[in-house]
C-alpha positions, 0 to 999 in steps of 0.5 A, a space after each residue: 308294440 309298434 313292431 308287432 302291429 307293423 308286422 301284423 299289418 305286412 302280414 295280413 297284406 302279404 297274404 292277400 298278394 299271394 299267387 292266387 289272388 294274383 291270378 285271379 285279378 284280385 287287387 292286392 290291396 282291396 278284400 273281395 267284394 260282398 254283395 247285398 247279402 254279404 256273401 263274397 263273391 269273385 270277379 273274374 275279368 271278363 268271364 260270366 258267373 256261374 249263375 249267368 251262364 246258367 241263366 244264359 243256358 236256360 234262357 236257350 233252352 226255353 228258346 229253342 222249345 217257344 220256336 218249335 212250338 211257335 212254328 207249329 202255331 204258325 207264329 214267327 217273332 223275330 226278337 224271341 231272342 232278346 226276350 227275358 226267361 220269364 217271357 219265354 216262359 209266359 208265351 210257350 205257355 200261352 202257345 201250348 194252351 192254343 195248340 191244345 185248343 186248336 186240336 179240340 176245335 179240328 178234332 173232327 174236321 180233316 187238315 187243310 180245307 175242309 169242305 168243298 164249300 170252303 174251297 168255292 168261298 176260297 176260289 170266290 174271295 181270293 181266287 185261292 190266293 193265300 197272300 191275297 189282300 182285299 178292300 183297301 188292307 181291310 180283308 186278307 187272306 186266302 178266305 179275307 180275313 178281317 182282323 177281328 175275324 182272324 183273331 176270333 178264331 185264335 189267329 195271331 198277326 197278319 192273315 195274309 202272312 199266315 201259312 195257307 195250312 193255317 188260314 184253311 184251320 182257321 176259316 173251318 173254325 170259323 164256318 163251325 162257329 158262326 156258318 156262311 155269314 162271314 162270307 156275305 158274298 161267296 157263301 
């Protein structure tokens, strides 16, 4: 009796030494790891899962898709990268539902600045200056946004670091809504 589980035990141990397993970086000795839910799972050394790398391609995908529509929201983030697929997912949704806003706000109004008015506020405020920035970090911009102004009319940021194509968007938005009294001065 003795004999036969000492060859049952060599066995059972031979089979997990077999050139797979040897290949695989499997310990000779210890069965395959299970995880919570008791399923086996391989490890590999140094090589991603299936599952990771199909994260890690998701996870691209959804970057390159948040950096188009960031750019056409004139948006920049810098650590977009480092965020998680639910992010993504959150922000380019987000974008898309202000790019649609922003095309029915300026559904009427042509590109640029809109008016020869906005052009004297603009001439008047900053002297046409995009990267303009006014009472004491208060007004910035091309037309001196303040911060609540700016992001009044969806605007996201520094004003003053905004493309110039964006900032004259926003300051028709902003005459369409509420008129001359942003510009006390110049309007």
């Amino acid at each position: 009796m003795r004999t036969t589980r000492t060859l049952a035990l060599a066995g059972a141990a031979g089979a997990l030494t077999t050139p797979a397993a040897i290949a695989m970086g499997a310990d000779p000795v210890a069965p395959p790891a299970a995880n919570e839910a008791g399923h086996m799972r391989a490890e590999l050394a140094d090589h991603p899962t299936v599952r990771a790398q199909m994260r890690g391609a998701e996870h691209d995908k959804l970057l390159r898709r948040y950096q188009r529509l960031a750019r056409a929201a004139g948006e920049r983030h810098r650590d977009a990268r480092l965020w998680s697929n639910a992010r993504l997912r959150a922000e380019t949704r987000r974008l898309r539902a202000e790019l649609r806003a922003r095309r029915s706000d300026t559904a009427g109004a042509p590109a640029g600045v809109a008016t020869p008015q906005l052009a004297a506020i603009a001439a008047c405020e900053s002297g046409g200056n995009p990267r303009a920035i006014g009472g004491g970090g208060t007004f910035r911009g091309k037309y001196q946004f303040t911060y609540a102004s700016w992001a009044a009319v969806g605007g996201h940021g520094d004003p003053a670091a905004a493309p110039e194509a964006e900032q004259d968007r926003r300051a028709a938005m902003l005459m369409a809504r509420s008129g001359e009294g942003n510009w006390p001065v110049c309007g």
